[in-house]
N, CA and C atoms as a LAMMPS dump frame, in Angstrom:
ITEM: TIMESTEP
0
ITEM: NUMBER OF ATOMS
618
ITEM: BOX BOUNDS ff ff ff
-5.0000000000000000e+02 5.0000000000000000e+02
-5.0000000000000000e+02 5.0000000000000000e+02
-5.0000000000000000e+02 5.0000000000000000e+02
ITEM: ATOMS id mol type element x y z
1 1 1 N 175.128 319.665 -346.377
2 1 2 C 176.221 319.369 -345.448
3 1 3 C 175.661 318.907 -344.113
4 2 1 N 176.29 317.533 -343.438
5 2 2 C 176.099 317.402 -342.373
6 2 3 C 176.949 317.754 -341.288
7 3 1 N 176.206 318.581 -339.94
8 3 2 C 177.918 318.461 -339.085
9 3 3 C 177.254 317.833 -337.904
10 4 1 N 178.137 316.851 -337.246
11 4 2 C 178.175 316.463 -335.97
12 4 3 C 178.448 316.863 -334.641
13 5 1 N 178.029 317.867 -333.621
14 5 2 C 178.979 318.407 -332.817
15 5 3 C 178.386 318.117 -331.427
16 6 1 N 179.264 317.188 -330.66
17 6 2 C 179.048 316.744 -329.335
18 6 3 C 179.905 316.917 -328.378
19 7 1 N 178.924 316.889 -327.513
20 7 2 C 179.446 317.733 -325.478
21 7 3 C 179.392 316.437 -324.528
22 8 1 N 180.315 316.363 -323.439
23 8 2 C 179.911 315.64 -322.605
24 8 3 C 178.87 315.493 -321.321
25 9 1 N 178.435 314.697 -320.475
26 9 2 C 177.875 314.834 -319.111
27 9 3 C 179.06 315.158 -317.955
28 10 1 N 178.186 315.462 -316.894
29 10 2 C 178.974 316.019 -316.076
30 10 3 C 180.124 315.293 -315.63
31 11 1 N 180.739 315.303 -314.604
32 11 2 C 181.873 314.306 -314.175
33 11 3 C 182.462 314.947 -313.188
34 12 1 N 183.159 313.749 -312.345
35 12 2 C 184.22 314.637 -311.466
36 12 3 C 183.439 315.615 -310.064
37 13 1 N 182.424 314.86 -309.902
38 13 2 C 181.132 315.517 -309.013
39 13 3 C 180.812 317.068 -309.083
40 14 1 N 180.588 317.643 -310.959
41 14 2 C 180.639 318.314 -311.115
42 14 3 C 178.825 318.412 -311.739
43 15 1 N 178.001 319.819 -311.156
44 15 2 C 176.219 318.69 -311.651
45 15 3 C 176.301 319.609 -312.844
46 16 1 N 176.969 320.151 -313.624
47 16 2 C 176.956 320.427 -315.421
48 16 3 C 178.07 320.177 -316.093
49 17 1 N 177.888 320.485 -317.394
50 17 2 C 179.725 320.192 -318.544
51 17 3 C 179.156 321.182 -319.004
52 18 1 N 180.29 321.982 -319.151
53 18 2 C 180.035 323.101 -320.045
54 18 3 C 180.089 323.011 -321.904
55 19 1 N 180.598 321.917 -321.873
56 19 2 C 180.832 321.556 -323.712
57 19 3 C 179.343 321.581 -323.659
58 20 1 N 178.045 320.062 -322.733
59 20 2 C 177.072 320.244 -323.454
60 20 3 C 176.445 321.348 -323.215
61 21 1 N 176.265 322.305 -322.267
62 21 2 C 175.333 323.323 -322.352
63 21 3 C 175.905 324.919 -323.232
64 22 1 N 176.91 324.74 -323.811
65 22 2 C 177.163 325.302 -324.637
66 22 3 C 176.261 324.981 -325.962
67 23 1 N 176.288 323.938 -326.496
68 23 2 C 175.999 322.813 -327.731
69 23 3 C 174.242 322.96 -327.308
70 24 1 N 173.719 323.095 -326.407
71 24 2 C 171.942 323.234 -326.27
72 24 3 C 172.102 324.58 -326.658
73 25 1 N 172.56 325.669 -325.937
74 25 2 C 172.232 326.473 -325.533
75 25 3 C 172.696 327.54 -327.073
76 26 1 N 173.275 326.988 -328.183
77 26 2 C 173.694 327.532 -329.798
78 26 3 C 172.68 327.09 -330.345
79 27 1 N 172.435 328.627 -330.812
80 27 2 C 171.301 328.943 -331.945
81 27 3 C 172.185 328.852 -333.432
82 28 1 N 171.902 327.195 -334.17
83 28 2 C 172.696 326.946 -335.133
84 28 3 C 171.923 327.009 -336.098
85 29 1 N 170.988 327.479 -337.212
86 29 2 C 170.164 327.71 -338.508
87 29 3 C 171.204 328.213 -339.789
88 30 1 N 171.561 327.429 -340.501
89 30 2 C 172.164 327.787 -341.659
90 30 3 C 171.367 327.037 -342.864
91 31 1 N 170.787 327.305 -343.991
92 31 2 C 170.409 326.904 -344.859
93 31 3 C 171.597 325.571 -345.468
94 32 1 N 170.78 324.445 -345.775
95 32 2 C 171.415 323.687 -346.983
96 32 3 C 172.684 322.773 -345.349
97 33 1 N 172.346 323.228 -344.308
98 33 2 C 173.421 322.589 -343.498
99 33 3 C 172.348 322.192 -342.087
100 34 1 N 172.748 320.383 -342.081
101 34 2 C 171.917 319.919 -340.939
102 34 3 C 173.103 319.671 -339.931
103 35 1 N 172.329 319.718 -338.449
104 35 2 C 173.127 319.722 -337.338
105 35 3 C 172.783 318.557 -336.616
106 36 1 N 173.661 318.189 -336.26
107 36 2 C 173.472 317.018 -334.535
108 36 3 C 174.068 317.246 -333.678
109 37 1 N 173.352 317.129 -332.929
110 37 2 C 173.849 317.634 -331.612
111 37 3 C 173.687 316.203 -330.639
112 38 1 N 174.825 315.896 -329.983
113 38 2 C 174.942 314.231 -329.256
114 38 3 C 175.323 314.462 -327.998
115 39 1 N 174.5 314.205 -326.864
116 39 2 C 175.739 314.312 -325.62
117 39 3 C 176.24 313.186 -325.248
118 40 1 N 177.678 313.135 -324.881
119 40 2 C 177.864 311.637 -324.829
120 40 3 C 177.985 311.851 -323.652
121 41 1 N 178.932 310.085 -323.189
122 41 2 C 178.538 310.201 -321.807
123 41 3 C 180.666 310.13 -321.407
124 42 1 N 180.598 310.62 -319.938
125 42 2 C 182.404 310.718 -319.549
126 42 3 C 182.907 308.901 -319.552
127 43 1 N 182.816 308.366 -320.279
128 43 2 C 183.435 307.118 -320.493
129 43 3 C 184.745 306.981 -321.087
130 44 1 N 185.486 305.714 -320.304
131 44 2 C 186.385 306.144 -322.153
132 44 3 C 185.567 305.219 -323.085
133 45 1 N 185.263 303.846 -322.932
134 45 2 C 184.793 302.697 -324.169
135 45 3 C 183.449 303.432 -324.336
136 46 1 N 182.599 303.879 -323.602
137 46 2 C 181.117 303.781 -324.194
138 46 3 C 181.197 305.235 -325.539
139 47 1 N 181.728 305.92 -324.894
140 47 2 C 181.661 307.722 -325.416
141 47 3 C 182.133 307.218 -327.042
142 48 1 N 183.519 306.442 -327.249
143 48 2 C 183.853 306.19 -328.594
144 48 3 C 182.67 305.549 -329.063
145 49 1 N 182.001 304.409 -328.59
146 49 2 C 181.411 303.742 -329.431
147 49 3 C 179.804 304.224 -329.477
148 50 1 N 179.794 305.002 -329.009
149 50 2 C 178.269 305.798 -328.796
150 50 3 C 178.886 307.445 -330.622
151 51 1 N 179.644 307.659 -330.394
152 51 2 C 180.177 308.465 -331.362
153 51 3 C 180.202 307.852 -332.745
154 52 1 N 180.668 306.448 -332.831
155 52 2 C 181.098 305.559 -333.699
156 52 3 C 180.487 305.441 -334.332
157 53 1 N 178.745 305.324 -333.761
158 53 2 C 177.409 304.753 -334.1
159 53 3 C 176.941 305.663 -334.774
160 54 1 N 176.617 307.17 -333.944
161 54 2 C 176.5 308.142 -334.911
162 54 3 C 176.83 308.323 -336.032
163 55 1 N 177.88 308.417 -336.109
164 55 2 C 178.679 309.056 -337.417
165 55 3 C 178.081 307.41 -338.779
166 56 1 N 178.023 306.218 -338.081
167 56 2 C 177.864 305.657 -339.351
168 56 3 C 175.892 305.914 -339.546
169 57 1 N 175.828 306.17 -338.813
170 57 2 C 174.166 306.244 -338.869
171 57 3 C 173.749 307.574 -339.761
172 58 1 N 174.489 308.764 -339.854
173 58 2 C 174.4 309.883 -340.26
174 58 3 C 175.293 310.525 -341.585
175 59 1 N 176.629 309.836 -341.68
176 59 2 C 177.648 309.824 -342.401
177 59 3 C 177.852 311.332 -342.596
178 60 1 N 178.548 312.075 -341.32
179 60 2 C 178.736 313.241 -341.418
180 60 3 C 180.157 313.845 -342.251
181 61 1 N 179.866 315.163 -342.611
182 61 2 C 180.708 315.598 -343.433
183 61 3 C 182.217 316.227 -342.599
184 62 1 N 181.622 316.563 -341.087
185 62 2 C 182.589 317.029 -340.271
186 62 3 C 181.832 316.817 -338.66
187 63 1 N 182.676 316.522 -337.93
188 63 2 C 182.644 316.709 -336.614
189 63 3 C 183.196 317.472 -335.946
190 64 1 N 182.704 317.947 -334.607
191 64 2 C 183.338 319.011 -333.659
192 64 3 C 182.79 318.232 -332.586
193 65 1 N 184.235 317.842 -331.595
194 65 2 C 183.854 317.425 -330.034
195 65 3 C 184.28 318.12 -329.578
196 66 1 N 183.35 318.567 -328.415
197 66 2 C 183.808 319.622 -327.166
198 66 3 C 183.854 318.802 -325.726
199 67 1 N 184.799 319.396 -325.282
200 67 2 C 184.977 318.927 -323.849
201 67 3 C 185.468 320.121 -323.135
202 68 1 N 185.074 320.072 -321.379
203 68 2 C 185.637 320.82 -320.368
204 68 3 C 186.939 320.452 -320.131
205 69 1 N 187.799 321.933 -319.693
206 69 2 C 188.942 321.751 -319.137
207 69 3 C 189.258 322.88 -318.681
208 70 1 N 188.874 322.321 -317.045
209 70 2 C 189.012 323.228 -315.975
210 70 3 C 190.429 323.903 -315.809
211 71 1 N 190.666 324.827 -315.766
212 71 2 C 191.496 325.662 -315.313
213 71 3 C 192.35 326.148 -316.777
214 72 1 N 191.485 326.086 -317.726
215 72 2 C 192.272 326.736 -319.121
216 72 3 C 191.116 328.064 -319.322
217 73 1 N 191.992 329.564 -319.802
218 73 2 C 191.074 330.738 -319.906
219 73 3 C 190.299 330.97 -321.293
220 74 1 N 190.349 329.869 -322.588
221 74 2 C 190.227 330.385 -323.397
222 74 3 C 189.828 329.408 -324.4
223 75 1 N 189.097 329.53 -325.461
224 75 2 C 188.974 327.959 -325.953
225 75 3 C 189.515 327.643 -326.677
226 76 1 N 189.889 326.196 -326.346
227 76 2 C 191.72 325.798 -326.991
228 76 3 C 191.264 324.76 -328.026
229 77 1 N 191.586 324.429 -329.255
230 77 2 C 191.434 324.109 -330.617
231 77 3 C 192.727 323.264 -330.594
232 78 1 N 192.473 321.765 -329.974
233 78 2 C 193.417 320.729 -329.84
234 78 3 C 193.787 320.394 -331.154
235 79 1 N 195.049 320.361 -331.004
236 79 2 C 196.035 319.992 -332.788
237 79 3 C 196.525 318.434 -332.738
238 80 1 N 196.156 317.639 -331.875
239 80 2 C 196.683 315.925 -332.008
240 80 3 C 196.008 315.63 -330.658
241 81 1 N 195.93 314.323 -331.398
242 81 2 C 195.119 313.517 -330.207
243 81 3 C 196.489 311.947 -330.221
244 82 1 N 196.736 312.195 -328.534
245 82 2 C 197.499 310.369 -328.147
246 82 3 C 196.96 309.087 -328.631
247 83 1 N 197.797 308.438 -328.192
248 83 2 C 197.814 307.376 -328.17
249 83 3 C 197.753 306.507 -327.43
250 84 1 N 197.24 307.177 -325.952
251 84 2 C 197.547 306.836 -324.639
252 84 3 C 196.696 307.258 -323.529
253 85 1 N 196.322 307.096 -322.912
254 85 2 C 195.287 307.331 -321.713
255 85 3 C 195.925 307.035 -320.443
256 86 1 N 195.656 307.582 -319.696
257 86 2 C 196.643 307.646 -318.135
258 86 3 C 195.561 308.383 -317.118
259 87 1 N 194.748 307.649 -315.874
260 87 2 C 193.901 308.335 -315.682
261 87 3 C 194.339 308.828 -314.226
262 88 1 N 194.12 309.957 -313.622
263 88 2 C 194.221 309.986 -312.266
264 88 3 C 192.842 309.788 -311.308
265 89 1 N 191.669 310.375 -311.913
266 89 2 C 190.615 309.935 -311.087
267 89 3 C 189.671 309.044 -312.526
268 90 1 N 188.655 308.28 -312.11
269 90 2 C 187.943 307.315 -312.318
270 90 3 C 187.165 308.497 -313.876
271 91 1 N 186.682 307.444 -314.812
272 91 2 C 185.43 308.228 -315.733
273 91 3 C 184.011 307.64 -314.924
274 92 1 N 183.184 308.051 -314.991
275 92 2 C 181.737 308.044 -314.736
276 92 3 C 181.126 306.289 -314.426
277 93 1 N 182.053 305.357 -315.136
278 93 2 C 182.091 304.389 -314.371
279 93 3 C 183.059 303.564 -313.715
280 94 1 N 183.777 304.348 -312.926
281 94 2 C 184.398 304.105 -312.152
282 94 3 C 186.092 303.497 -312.997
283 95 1 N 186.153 303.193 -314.237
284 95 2 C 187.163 302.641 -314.784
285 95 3 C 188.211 303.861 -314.429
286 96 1 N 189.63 303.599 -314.634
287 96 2 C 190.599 304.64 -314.448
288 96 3 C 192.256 303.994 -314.811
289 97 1 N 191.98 304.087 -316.114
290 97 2 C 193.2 303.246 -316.901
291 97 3 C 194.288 304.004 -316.346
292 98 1 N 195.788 303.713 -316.509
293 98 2 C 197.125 303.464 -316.256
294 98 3 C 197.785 303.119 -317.114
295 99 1 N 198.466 304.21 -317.84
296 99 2 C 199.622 304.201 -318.695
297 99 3 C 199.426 302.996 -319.643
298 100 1 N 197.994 303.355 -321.054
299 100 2 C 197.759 302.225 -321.778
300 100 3 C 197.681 302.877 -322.992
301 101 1 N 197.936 302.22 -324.055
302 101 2 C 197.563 302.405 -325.268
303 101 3 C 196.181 302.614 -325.438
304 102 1 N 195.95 303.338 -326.145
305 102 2 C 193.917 303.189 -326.822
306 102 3 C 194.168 302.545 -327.63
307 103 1 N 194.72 302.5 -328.91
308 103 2 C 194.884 301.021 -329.724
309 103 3 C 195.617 300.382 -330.396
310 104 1 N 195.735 299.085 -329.647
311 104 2 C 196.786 298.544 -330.067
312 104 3 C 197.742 298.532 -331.605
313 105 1 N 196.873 299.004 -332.105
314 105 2 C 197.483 298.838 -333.977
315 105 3 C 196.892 300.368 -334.53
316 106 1 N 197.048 301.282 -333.562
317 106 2 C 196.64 302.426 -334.232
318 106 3 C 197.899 303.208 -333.742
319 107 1 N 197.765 304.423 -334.927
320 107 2 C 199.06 305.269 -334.748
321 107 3 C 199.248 306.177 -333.785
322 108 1 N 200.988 306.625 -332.989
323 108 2 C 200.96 307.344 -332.211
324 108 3 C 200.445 308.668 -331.565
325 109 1 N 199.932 308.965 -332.941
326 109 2 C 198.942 310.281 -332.781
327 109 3 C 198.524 310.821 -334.08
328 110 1 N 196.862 311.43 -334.012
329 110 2 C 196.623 311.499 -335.248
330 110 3 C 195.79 313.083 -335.231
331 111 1 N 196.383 313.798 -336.341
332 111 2 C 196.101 315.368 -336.06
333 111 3 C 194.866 315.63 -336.244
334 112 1 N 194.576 316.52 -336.242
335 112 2 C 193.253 317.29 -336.429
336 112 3 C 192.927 317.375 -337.957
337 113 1 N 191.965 317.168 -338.26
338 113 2 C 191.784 317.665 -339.717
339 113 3 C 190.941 318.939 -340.242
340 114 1 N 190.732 319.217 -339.114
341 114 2 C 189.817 320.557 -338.781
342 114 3 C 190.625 322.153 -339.792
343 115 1 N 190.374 323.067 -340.543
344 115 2 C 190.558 323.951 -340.728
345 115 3 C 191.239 325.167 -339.842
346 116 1 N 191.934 324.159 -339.007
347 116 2 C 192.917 325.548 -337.464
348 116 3 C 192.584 326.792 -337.538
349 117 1 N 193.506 327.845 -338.678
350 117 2 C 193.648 328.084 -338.619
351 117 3 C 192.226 329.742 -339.272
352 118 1 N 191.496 328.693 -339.99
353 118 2 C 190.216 329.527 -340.273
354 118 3 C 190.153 330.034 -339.234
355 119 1 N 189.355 328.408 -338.006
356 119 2 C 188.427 328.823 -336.812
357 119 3 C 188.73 329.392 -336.053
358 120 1 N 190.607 329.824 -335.837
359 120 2 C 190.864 330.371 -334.714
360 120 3 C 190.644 332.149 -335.354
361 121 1 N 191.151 332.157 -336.872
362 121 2 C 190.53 333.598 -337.227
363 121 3 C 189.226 334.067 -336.792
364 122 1 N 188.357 333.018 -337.4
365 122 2 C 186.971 333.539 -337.228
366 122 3 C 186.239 333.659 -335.572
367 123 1 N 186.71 332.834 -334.523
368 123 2 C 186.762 333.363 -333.198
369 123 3 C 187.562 334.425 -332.845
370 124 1 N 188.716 335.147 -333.183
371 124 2 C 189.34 335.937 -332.838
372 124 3 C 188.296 336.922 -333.51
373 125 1 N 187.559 336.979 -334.706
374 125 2 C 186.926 338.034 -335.402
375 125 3 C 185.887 338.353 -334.563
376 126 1 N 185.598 337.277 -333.418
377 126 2 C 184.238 337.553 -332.826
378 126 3 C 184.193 337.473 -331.43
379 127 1 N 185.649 338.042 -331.798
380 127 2 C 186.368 338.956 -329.908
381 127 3 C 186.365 337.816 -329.09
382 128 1 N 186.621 336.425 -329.42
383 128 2 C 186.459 335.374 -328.283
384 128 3 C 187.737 334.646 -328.11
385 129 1 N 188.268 334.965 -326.722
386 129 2 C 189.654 334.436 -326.294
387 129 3 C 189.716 332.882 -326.903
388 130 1 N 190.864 333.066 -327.841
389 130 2 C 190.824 331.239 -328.063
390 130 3 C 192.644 330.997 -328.638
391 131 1 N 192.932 329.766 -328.543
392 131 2 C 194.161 329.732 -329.154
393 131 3 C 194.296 328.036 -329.148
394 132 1 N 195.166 327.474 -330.333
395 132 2 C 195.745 325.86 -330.556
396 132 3 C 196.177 325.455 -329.076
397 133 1 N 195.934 324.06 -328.955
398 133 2 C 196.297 323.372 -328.06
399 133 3 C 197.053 322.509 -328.644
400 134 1 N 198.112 322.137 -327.325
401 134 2 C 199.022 320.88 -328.772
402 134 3 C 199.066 319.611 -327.714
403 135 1 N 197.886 319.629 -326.508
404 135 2 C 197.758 318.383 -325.564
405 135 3 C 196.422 318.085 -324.954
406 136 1 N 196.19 317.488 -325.401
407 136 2 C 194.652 317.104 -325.158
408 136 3 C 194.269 316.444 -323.838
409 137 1 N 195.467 316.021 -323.095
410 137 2 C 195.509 315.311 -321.9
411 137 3 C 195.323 313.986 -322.444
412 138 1 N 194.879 313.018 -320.968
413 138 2 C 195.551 311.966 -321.279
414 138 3 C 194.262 311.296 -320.665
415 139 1 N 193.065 312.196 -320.481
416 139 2 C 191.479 311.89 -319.97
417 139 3 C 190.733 311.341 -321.161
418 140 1 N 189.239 311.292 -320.717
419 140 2 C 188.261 310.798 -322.038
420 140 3 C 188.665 311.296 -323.246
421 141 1 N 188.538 312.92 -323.339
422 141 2 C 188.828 314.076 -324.039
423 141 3 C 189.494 313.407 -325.392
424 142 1 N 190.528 313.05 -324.849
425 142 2 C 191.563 312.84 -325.678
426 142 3 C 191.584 311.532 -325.914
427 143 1 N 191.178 310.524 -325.16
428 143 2 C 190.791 308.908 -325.761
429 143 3 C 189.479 309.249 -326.965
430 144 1 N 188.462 310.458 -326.712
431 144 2 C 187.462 310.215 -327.845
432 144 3 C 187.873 310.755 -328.955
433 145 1 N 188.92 311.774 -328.442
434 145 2 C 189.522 312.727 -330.147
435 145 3 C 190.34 311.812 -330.288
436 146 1 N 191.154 310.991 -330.332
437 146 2 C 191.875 309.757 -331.037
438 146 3 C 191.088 308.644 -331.379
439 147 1 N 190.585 308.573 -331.153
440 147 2 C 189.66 307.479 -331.822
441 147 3 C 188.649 307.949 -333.14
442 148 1 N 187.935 309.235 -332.767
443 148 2 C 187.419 309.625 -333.801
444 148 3 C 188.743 310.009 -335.088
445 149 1 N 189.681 310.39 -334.888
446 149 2 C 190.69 310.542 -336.107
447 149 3 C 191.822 309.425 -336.716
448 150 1 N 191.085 308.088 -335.713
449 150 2 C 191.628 306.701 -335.918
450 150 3 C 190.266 306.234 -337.08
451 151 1 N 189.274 306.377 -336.317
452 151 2 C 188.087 306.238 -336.876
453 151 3 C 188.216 307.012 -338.76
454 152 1 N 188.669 308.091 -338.918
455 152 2 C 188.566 308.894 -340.423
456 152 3 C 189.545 308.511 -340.699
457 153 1 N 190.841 307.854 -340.526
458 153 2 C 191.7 307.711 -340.645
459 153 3 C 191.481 306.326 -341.666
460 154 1 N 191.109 305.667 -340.787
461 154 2 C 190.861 303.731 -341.279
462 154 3 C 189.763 303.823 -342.168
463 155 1 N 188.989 304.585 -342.231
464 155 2 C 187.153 304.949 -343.005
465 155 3 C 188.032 305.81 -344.494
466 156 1 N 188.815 305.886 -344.797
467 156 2 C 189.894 307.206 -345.886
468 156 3 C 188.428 307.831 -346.161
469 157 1 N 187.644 308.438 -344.776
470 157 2 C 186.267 309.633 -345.301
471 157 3 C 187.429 310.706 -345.338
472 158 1 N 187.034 311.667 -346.115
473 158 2 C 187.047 313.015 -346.202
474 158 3 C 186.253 313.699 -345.197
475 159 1 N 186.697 313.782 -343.799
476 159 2 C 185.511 314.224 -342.684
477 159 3 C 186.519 315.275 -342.439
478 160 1 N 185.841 316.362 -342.109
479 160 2 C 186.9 317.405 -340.832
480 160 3 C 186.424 317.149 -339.882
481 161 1 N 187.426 316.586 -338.932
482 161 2 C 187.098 316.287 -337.251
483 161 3 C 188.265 316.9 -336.68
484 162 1 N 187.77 316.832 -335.257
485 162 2 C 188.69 317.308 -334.565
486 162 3 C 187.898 317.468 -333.041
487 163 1 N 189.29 318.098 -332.045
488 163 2 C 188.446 318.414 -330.792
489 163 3 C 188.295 319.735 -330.372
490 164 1 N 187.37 320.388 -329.642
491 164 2 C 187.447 321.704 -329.239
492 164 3 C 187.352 321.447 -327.247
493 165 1 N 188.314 322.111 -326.502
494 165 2 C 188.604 321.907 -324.969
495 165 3 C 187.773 323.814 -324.646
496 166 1 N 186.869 323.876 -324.168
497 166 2 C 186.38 325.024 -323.401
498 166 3 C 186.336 324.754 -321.687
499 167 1 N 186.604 326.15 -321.242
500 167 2 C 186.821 326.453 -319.632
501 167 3 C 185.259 326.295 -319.294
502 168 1 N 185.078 326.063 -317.605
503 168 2 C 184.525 326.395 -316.893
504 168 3 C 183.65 327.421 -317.045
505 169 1 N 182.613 327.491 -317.055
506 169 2 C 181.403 328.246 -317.08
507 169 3 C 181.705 328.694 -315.308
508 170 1 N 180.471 330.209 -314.991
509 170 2 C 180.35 330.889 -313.958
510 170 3 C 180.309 330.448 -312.908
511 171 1 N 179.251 329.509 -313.196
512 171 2 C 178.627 328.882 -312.118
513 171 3 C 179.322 328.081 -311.491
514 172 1 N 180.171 327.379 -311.869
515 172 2 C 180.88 326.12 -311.558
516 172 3 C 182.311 326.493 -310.908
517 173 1 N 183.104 327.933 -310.837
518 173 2 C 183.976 328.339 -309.761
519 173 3 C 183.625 329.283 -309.213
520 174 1 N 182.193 329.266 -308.409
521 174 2 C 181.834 330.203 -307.104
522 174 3 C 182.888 330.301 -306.552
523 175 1 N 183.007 328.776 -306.046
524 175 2 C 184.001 328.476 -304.891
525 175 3 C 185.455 327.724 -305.425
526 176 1 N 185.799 328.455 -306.597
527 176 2 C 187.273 327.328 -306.97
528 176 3 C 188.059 329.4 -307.356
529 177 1 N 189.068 329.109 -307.454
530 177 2 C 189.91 329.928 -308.002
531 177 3 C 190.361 329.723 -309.06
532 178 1 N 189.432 329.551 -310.295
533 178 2 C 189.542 329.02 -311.778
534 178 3 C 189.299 329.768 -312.462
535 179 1 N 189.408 330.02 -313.124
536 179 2 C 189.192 330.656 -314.941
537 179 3 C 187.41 330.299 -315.23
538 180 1 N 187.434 331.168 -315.635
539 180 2 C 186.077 330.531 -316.467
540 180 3 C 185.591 331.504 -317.925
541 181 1 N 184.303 331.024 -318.315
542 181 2 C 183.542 331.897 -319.173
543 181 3 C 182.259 332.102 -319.369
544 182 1 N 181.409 332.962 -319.857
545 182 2 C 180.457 332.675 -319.793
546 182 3 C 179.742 332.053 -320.431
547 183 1 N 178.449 331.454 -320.361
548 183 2 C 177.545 330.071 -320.816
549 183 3 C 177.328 330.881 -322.651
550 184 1 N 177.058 332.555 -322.265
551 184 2 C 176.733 333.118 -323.629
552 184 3 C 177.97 333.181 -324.381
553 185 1 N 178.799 333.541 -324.41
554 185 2 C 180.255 333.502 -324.844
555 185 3 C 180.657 331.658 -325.727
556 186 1 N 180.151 331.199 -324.38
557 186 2 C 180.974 329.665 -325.079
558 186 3 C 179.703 328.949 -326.093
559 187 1 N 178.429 329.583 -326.578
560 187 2 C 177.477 329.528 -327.376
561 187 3 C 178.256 329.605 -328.287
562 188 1 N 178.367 331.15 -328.267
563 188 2 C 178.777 332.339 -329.666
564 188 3 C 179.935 331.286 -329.943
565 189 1 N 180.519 331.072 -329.588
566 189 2 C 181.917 330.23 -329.831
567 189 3 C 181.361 329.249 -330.922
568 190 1 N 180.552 328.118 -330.105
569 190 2 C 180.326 326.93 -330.586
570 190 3 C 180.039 327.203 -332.004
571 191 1 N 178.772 328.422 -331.774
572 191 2 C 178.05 328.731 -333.362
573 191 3 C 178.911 329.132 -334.659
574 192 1 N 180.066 330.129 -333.873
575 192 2 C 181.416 330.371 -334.993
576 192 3 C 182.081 329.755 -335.327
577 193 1 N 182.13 328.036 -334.522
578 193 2 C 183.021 327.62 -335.114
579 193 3 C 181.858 326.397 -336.387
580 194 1 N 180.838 326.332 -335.679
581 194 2 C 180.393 325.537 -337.217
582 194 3 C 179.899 326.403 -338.319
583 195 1 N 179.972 327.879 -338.274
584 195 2 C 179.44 328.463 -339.517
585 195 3 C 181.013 328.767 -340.115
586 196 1 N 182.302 328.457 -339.476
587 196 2 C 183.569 328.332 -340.224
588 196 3 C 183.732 327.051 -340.423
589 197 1 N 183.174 326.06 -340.082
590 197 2 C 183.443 324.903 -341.016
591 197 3 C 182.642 325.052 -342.082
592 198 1 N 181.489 325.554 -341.779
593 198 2 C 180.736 325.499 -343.583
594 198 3 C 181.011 326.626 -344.496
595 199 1 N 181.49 327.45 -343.586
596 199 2 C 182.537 328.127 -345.199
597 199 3 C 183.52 327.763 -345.397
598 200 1 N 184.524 327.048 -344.801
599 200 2 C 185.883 325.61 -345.345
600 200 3 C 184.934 324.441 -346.672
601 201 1 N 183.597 324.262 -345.831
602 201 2 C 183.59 322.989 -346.84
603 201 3 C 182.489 323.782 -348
604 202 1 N 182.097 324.928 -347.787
605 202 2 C 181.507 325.313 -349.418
606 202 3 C 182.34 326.35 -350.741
607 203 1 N 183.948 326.529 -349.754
608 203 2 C 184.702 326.82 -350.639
609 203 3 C 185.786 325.492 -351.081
610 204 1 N 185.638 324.662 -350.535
611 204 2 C 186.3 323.65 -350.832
612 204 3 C 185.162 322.771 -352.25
613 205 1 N 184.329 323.316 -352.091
614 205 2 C 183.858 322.522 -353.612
615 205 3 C 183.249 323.114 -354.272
616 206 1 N 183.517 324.292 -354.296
617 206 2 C 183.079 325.494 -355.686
618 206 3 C 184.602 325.428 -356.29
């Protein structure tokens, strides 16, 4: 089994992302199951097509994208990704779309194919605040989780993809009045949720 699971760079004059230093910082070793680990970058065009590349270069069996989202307490397990992007501040190069489609001939929204309701068991089993999201926003986040399930969608792969949104790490609201978690916590997370995709996909073909 292959899994794919990528974090972003910082953004928003913020100097870490907690998706990628979660994704370094998971101790992932499972027999018979290889990992990638990708950081992309806060774009909307480059991040899809830097993802795009991967996945045909590797032909993974499932993906997991993580992204930050400041001021949520818990890690939220997005259930649909838009169709639409609406930006209020700029991505990393300065672009900052306005009430646009991501693609023109792709559908209004395309769900998760991810196992929900396993991963949110198997994080709840391992005491870690988490619960479904049903809005991904209208940032990168959610331009790269629609595209990747436009992407499995048009490919008819059998992939489980999907997105995962984690809070703010410690460090990063010294000075904000935010939510956060810790760097060890949002590890343990990451690691539970790919050792519950590989028990979805090794009971799915016994």
């Amino acid at each position: 089994m292959k899994i794919l699971i990528t974090g972003f760079d910082p953004f928003g004059g913020e100097k870490i992302n907690p998706s990628w230093e979660a994704i370094k910082n998971a101790n992932i070793n499972i027999i018979g199951v290889d990992v990638f680990k990708l950081e992309l970058p806060t774009e909307f065009i480059r991040s899809s097509l830097e993802l795009k590349k991967m996945m045909e270069e590797i032909q993974p069996d499932a993906v997991l994208l993580f992204g930050q989202a400041g001021g949520r307490n818990n890690i939220t397990i997005e259930k649909i990704g838009i169709n639409y992007r609406n930006s209020l501040s700029s991505d990393n190069t300065g672009f900052a779309p306005k009430n646009e489609v991501i693609s023109s001939e792709g559908a209004d929204g395309y769900f998760s194919t991810l196992p929900i309701d396993l991963l949110l068991q198997r994080l709840k089993e391992a005491n870690i605040p988490s619960s479904v999201s049903y809005s991904a926003g209208t940032f990168v986040c959610n331009s790269l989780f629609y595209s990747l399930m436009e992407y499995i969608n048009e490919s008819d792969a059998a992939i489980k993809g999907g997105f995962i949104h984690v809070p703010y790490i410690l460090e990063q609201v010294v000075d904000k009045n935010q939510p956060s978690m810790s760097l060890d916590m949002l590890s343990l997370a990451v690691e539970t949720l790919v050792k519950a995709l590989v028990e979805d996909y090794r009971n799915n073909i016994e």
